[in-house]
C-alpha positions as CSV (number, residue, x, y, z in Angstrom):
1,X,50.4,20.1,83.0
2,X,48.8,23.6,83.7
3,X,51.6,25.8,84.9
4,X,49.4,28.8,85.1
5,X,49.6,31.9,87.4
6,X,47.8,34.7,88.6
7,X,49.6,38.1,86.9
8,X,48.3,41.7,86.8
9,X,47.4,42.2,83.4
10,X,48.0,45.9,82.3
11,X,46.5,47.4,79.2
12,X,49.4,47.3,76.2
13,X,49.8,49.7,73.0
14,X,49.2,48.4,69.8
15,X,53.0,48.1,69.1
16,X,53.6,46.2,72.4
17,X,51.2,44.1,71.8
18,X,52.8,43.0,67.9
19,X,56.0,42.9,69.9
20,X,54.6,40.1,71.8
21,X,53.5,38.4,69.3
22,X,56.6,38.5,67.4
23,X,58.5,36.7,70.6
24,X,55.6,34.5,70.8
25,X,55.5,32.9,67.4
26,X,59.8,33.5,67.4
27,X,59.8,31.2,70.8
28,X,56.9,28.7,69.3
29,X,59.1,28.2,66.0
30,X,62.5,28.4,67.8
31,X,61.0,25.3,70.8
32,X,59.1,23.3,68.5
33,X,62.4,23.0,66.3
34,X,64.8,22.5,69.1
35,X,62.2,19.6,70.5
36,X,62.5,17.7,67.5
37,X,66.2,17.8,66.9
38,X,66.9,16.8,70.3
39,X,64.0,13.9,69.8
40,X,66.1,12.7,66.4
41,X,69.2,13.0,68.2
42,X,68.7,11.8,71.9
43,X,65.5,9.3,71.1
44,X,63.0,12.0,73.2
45,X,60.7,10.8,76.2
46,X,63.2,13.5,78.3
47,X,60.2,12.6,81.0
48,X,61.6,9.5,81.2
49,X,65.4,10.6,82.3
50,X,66.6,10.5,85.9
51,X,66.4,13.9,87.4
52,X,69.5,14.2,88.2
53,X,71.1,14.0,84.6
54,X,68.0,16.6,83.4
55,X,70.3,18.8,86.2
56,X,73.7,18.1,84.9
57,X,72.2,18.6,81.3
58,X,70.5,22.1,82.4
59,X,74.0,23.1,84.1
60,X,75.7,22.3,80.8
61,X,73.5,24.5,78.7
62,X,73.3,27.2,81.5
63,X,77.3,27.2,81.1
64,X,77.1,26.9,77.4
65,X,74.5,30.2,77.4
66,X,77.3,32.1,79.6
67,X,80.0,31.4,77.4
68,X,77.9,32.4,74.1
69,X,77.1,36.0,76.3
70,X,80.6,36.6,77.2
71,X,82.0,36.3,73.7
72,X,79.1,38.4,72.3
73,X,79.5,41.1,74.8
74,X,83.5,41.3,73.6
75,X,82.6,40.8,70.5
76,X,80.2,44.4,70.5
77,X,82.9,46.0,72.7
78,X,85.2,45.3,70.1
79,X,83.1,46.0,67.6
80,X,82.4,49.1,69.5
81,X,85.6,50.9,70.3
């Protein structure tokens, strides 16, 4: 699969550009980890699930991310005051 799409590309300083590659390699390590464990847990072939569970998955996590977001922004206003 070839997801690509046409962007603007605008030139980047040296420091952007090592930013980048910092969440690059972060995201590589961080979905190549998450991939396995969920292959060793779940059995993997996630192509081969219904679309409709992929969806009630996806809402679980999206929920799950929320919930993580909330109690980290109290957690810095606490931290904060």
């Amino acid at each position: 699969m070839n997801y690509k799409r046409k962007i603007r590309v605008r030139e980047m300083t040296v420091l952007q550009e090592s930013h980048l590659e910092i969440i690059q390699s972060t995201f590589n390590n961080l979905v190549d980890a998450k991939y396995r464990k969920g292959v060793k847990e779940h059995g993997g072939n996630l192509w081969k699930v219904k679309s409709s569970k992929i969806l009630d998955f996806a809402i679980d996590e999206a929920i799950d991310q929320v919930v993580y977001l909330l109690t980290l922004k109290q957690q810095l206003y606490e931290f904060n005051k």
